[in-house]
C-alpha positions in Angstrom: -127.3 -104.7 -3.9 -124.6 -106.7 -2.7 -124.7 -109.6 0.2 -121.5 -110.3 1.5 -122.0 -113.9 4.0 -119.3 -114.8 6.2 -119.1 -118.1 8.5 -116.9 -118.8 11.0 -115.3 -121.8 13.2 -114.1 -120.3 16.6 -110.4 -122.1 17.3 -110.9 -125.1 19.1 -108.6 -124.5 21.7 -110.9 -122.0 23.0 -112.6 -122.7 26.2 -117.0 -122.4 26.0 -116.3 -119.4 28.1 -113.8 -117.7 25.6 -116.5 -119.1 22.8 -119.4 -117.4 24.7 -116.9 -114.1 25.3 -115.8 -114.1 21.6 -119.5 -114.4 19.9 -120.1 -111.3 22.5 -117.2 -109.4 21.1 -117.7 -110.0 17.9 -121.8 -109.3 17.7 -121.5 -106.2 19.1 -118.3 -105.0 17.3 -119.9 -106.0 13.4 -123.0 -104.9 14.2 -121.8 -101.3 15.8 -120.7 -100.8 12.4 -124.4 -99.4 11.1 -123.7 -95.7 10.5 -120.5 -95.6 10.3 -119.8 -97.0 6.7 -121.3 -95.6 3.9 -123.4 -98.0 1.8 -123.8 -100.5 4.6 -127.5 -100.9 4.3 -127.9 -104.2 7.1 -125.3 -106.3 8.6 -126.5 -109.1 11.1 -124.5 -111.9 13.5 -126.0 -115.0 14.3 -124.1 -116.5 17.6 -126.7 -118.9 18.8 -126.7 -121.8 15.9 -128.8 -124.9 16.9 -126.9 -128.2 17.4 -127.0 -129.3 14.0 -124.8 -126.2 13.0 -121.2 -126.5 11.8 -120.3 -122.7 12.0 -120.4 -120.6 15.1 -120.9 -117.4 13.8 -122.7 -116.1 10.9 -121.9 -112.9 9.7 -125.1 -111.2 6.9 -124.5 -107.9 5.9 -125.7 -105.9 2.8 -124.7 -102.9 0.6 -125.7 -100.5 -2.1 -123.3 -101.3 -4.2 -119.8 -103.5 -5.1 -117.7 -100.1 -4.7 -119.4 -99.5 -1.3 -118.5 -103.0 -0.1 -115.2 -103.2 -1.5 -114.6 -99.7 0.3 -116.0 -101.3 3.7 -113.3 -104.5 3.4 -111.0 -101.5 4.1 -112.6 -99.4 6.1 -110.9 -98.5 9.6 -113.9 -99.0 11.6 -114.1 -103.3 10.0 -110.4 -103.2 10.0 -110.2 -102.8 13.4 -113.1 -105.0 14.8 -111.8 -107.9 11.7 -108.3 -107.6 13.5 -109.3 -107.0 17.0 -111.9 -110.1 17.7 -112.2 -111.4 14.6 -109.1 -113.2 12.6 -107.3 -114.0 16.2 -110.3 -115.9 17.0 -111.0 -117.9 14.2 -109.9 -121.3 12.5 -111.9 -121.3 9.7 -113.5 -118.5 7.4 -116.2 -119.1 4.7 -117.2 -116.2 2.8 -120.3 -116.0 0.0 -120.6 -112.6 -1.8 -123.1 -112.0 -4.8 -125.3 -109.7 -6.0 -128.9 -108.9 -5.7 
């Protein structure tokens, strides 16, 4: 299996509302991906960090295999939700990927 962990710093110029609007967008869009790629076994956001956090979104998904997650980096259903809420959103992207 493959675990593919994403963080993510919401721009700064954004208001909370925006913020609260963006984690919204974001949740559901990620997460309405189950089903609809092939070897997506999980995939999880976490919006609601405690105080101490750093990163306002946490993204947790897993798959089968590499191939299957190398497939969904270019799948049009992530594409879309990566370029819709996603990448005009953020200011900073950390990504961990490794193998179970």
């Amino acid at each position: 299996m493959v675990r593919h962990i994403i963080l993510w710093k919401i721009k700064s110029e954004r208001t909370a509302e925006e913020k609260a609007a963006i984690k919204r967008g974001v949740k559901e869009g990620l997460e309405g991906l189950m089903g609809q790629i092939p070897g997506l076994l999980a995939v999880t956001v976490r919006t609601e960090g405690l105080e101490t956090s750093t990163a306002d979104m946490m993204l947790d998904t897993t798959f089968d295999t590499f191939e299957s997650y190398k497939a969904y980096k270019t799948h049009p259903a992530h594409v879309a939700v990566a370029d819709g809420r996603v990448r005009p959103n953020v200011e900073v992207r950390l990504c961990l990927d490794y193998e179970e």
